[in-house]
C-alpha positions in Angstrom: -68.9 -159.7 -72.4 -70.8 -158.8 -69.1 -69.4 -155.8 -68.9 -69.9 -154.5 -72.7 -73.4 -156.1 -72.2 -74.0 -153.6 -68.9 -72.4 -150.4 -70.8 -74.9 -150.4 -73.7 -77.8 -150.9 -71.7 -76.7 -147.9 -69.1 -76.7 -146.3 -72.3 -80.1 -146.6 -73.5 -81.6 -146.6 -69.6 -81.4 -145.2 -66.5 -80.0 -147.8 -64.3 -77.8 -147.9 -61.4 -75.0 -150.8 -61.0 -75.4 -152.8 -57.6 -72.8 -155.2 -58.3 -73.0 -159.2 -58.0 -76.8 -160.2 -57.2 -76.5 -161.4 -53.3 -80.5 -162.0 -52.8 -83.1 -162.6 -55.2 -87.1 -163.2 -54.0 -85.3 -164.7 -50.6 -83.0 -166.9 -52.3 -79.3 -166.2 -51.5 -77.3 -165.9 -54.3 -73.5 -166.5 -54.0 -71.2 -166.3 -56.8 -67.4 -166.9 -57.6 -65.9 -166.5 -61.1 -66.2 -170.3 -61.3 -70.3 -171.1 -60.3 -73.4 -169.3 -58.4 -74.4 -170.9 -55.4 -78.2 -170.8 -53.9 -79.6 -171.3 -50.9 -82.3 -170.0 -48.5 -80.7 -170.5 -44.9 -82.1 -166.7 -43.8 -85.5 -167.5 -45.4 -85.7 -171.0 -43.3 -84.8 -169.1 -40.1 -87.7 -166.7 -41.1 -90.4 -169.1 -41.3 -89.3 -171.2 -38.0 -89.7 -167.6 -36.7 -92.8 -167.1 -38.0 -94.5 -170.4 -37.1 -92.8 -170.0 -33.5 -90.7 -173.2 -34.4 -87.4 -171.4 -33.5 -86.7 -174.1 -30.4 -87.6 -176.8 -32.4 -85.1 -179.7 -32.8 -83.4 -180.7 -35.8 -83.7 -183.9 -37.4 -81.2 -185.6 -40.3 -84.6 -187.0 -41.6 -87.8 -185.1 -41.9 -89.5 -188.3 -41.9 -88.7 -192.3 -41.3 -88.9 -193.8 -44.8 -91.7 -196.0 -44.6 -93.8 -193.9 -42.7 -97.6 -194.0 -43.7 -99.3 -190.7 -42.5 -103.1 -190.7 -42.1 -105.9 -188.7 -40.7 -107.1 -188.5 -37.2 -110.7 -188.0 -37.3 -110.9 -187.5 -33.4 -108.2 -185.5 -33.6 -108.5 -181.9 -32.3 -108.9 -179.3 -35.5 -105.8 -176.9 -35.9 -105.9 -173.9 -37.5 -107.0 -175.0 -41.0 -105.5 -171.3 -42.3 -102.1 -171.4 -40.5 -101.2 -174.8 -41.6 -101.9 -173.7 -45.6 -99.3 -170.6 -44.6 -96.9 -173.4 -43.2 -97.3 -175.5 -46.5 -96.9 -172.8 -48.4 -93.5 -171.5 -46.9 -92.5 -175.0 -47.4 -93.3 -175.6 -50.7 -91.1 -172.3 -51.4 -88.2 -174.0 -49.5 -88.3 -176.8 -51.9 -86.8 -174.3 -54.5 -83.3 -174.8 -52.9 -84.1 -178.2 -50.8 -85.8 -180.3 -53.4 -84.9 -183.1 -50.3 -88.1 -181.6 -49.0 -90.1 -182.4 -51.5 -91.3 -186.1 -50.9 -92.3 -184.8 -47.4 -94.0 -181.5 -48.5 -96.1 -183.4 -50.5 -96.9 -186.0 -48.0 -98.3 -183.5 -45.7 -100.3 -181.0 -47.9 -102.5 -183.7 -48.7 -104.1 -182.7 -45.4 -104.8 -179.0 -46.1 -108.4 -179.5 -46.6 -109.3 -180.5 -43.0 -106.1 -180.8 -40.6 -106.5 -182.4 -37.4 
């Protein structure tokens, strides 16, 4: 059906076959005649590159249930710009993690001012 369904519409436009879809808007695609698979391992990588957070260490846990987060207001002011990137990436992450989400959330509550 996929195939009949390609055929007609290389008949009516001009379009070039690729094969099976392997990335999509940074979202690894990975497909087997039984399911598709997604994940965004390479796009991770990317934004610990970015945010120079290569070295970092891993955790099981992004964050201790329980844990009440609040602001410093003596705190030293960070780069009010840079951490809006940072959510931002994160929140995109969240497409294939949705085990981010609770924490992603937590944080960007503190875009406005972050110290």
């Amino acid at each position: 059906m996929c195939e009949e369904f390609k055929s007609s519409m290389m008949l009516k436009f001009d379009m070039t076959d690729l094969g099976k879809m392997r990335y999509f808007l940074g979202v690894e695609v990975i497909q087997s005649n039984a399911r598709i698979f997604i994940c965004q391992r390479r796009y991770a990588l990317e934004v610990l590159a970015k945010f120079n957070m290569v070295d970092s260490n891993p955790v099981r846990n992004p964050i201790v249930p329980g844990t009440m987060l609040s602001k410093d207001d003596n705190g030293v002011a960070v780069d009010a710009t840079k951490f809006r990137k940072v959510i931002g990436s994160l929140m995109y992450l969240t497409v294939t993690r949705p085990d981010l989400m609770f924490e992603v959330n937590l944080i960007s509550k503190f875009m406005a001012n972050p110290k």
